[in-house]
C-alpha positions in Angstrom: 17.9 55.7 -9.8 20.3 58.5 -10.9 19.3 62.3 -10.2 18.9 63.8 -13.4 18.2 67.2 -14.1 16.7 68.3 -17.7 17.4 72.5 -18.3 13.9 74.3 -18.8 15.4 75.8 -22.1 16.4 72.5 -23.4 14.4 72.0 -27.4 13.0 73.9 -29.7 13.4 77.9 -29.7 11.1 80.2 -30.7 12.4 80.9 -34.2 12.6 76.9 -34.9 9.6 75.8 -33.5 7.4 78.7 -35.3 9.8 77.4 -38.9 9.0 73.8 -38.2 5.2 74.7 -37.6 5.4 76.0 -40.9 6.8 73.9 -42.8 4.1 71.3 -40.9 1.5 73.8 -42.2 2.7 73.7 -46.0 2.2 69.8 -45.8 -1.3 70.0 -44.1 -3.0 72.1 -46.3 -1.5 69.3 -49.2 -1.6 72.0 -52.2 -0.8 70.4 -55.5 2.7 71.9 -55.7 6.2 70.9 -54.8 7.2 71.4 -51.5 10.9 72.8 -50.5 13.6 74.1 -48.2 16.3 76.0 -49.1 18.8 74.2 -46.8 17.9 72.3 -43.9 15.3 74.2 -42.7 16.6 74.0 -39.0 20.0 71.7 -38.0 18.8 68.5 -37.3 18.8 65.6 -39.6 16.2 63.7 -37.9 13.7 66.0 -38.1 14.6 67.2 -41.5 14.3 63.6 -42.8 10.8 63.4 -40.9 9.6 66.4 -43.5 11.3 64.4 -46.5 9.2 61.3 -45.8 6.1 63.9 -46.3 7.6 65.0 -49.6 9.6 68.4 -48.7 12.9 68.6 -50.6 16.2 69.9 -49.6 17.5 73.0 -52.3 21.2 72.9 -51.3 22.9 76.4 -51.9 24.8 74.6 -54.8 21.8 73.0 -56.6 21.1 74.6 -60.5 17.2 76.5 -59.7 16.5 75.3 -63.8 16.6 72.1 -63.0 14.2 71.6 -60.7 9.9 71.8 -60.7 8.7 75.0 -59.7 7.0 75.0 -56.7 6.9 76.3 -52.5 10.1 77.3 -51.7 10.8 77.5 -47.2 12.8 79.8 -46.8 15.4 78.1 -43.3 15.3 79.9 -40.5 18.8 81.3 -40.6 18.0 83.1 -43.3 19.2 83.8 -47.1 20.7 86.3 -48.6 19.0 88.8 -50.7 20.1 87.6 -54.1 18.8 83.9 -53.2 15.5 85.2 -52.8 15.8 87.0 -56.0 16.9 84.0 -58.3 13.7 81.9 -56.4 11.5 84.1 -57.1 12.9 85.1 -61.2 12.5 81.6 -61.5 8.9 81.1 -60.8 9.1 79.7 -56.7 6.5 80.8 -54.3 8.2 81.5 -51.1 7.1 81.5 -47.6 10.1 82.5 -45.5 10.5 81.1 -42.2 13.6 83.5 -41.4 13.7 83.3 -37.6 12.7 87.1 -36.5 16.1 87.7 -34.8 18.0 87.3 -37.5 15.8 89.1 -39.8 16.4 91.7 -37.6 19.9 91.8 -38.3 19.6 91.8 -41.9 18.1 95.3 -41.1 20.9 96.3 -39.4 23.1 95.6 -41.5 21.4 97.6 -44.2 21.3 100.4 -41.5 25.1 100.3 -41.2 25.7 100.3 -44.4 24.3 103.3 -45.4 25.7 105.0 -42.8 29.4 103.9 -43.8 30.1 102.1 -41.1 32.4 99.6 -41.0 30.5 96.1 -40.4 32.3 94.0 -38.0 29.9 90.4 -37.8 31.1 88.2 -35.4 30.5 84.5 -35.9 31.7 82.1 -38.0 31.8 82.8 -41.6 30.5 79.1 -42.8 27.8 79.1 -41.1 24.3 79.3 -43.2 23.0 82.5 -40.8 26.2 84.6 -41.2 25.9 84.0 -44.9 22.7 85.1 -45.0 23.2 88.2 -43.2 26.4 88.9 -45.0 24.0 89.2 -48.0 22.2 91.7 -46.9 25.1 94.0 -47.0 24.4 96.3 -50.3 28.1 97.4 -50.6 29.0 93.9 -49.8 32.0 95.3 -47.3 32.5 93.2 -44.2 34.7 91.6 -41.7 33.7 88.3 -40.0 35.7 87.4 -36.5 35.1 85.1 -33.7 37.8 86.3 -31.4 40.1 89.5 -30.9 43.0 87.8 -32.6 41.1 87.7 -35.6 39.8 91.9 -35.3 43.6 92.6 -34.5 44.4 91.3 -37.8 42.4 93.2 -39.8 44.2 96.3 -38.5 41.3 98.5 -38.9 41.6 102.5 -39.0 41.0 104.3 -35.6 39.2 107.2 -36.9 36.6 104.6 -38.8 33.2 104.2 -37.4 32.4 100.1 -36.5 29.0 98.6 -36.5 29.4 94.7 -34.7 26.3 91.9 -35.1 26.9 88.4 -33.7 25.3 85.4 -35.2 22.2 84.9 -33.0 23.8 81.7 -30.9 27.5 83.2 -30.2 28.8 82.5 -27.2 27.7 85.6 -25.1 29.9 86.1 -22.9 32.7 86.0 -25.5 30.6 88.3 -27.0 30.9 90.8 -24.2 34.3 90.4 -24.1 35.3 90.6 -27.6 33.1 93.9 -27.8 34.6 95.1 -24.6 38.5 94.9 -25.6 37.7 96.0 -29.4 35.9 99.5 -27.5 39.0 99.8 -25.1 41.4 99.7 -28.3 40.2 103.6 -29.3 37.9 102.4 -31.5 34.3 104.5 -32.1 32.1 101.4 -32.0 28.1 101.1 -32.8 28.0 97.4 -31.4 24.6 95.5 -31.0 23.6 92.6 -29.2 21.9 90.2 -31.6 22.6 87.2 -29.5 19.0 85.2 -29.1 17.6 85.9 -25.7 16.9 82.2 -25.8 20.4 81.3 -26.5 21.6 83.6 -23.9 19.3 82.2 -21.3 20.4 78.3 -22.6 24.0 79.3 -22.0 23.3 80.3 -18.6 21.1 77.3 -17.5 23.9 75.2 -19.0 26.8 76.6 -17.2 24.7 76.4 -13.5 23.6 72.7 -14.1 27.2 71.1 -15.5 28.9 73.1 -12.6 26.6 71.0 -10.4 26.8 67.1 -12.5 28.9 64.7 -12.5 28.1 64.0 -15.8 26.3 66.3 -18.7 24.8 65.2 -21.5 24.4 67.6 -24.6 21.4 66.7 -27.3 22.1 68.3 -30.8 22.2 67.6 -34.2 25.9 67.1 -35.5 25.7 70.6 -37.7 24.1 72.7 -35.1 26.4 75.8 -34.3 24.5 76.4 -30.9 24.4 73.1 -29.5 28.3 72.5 -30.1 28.8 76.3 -28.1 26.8 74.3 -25.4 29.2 71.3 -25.5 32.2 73.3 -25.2 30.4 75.7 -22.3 29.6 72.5 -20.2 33.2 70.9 -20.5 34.3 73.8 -19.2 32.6 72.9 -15.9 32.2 68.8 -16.0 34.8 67.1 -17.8 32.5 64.3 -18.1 30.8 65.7 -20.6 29.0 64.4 -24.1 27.6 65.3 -27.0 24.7 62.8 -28.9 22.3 63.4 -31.2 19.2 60.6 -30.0 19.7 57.7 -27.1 21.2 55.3 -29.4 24.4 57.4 -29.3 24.6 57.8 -25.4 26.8 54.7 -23.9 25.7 54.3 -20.2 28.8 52.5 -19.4 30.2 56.4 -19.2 27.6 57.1 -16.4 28.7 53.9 -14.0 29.1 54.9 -10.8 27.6 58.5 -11.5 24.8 59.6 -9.3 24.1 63.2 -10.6 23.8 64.0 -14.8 22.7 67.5 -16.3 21.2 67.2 -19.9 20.3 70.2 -21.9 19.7 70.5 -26.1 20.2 72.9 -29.1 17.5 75.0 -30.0 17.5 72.5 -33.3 16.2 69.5 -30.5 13.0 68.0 -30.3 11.0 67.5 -27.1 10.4 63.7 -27.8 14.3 63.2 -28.2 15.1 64.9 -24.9 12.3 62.7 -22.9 13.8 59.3 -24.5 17.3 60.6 -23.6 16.3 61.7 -19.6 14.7 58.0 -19.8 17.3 56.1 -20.4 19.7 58.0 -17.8 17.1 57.4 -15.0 17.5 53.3 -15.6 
């Protein structure tokens, strides 16, 4: 039987867990309206299809508010920006908003910068649902996003401007570090604030220590989750043999012949259940 070795972060964060209880919560109590998320409420399709089965509806960010029932509206937990939660709510929806803390706390920050003229550096990647969110809580609705120092060299930025740097809650941090480093050796007078997740900080960690130590490392997330692909690209760094599935069905254990020693770890977006069916079938 192989040695396999589950990380202790590996599942469900705080911020999803607590949005996923309440979205569970809203279906329990069975009220007579129409349940909803705006956008997936976390990023995994299995269990957002689980909640569809129960009658929760996806709103996605292009769909007309007039044409649907009014009803509960879930607010995901990476957030919306501020003008989504105004439409909702002119248009009749009850909202219970399952905004992970973290990044609700960078929506405040945001603010904070803004009315003290900084300029607001968010690093991250400008598609992703959280960074839109926050970028809407921006009243001036001045920004930069960058995920590397190529991209803050580019924007040729003022020296004698003040800079206020966020990071999407599951950046890689210590690229993070770095990027925040170089940018405050430039000259620059920089406000920056670590809004990586502790959790996400802790899973990075966990997964560099147990793919340095694999032959082979297995990485559980669904195919849109920002965090789990950062912990892809962390392990490959340290175990070439390394692959990325969403449930066992996608794992091939042809790739772990003659393999004695696999790491597995999983995006904050993974359930328990998945993981245990996944360490299963590496064990046979």
């Amino acid at each position: 039987m192989r040695n396999v070795v589950v990380a202790e972060s590996a599942g469900f964060c705080f911020g999803v867990k607590r949005a996923v209880e309440i979205v569970e919560k809203q279906i329990s109590e069975k009220k007579e309206k129409k349940i909803y998320t705006y956008g997936p409420i976390i990023h995994n399709e299995i269990v957002v299809s689980e909640f569809e089965e129960h009658g929760v509806s996806v709103i996605e960010e292009d769909a007309s508010l007039d044409d649907l029932e009014p009803g509960i509206v879930i607010i995901r937990s990476h957030g919306v920006s501020k003008n989504v939660i105004d439409d909702l709510k002119s248009h009749g929806f009850e909202i219970v908003d399952a905004t992970c803390p973290f990044v609700l706390k960078i929506h405040k920050l945001v603010q904070e910068f803004d009315e003290k003229g900084y300029c607001i550096v968010i690093v991250g990647n400008p598609l992703h649902p959280e960074v839109s969110g926050i970028i809407g809580w921006i009243p001036s609705g001045k920004y930069h996003c960058i995920s590397s120092v190529e991209d803050f060299e580019k924007l040729n930025l003022p020296k004698d401007k003040k800079i206020g740097i966020v990071s999407q809650t599951t950046f890689n941090y210590d690229k993070f570090q770095e990027l925040v480093e170089i940018i405050g050796q430039k000259g620059y007078d920089i406000c920056a604030k670590n809004t990586i997740c502790s959790a996400t900080e802790e899973r990075q960690k966990e997964a560099i220590q147990i793919s340095k130590n694999s032959e082979a490392m297995i990485v559980i997330g669904g195919k849109s989750s920002s965090n789990s692909r950062k912990l892809f690209e962390i392990c490959k760094e340290n175990c070439v043999n390394t692959y990325f599935i969403q449930t066992k069905d996608d794992l091939d254990l042809s790739v772990l012949q003659s393999i004695d020693d696999v790491g597995i770890t999983a995006g904050a977006s993974t359930p328990k259940k998945i993981i245990e069916e996944v360490q299963k079938k590496c064990q046979k």
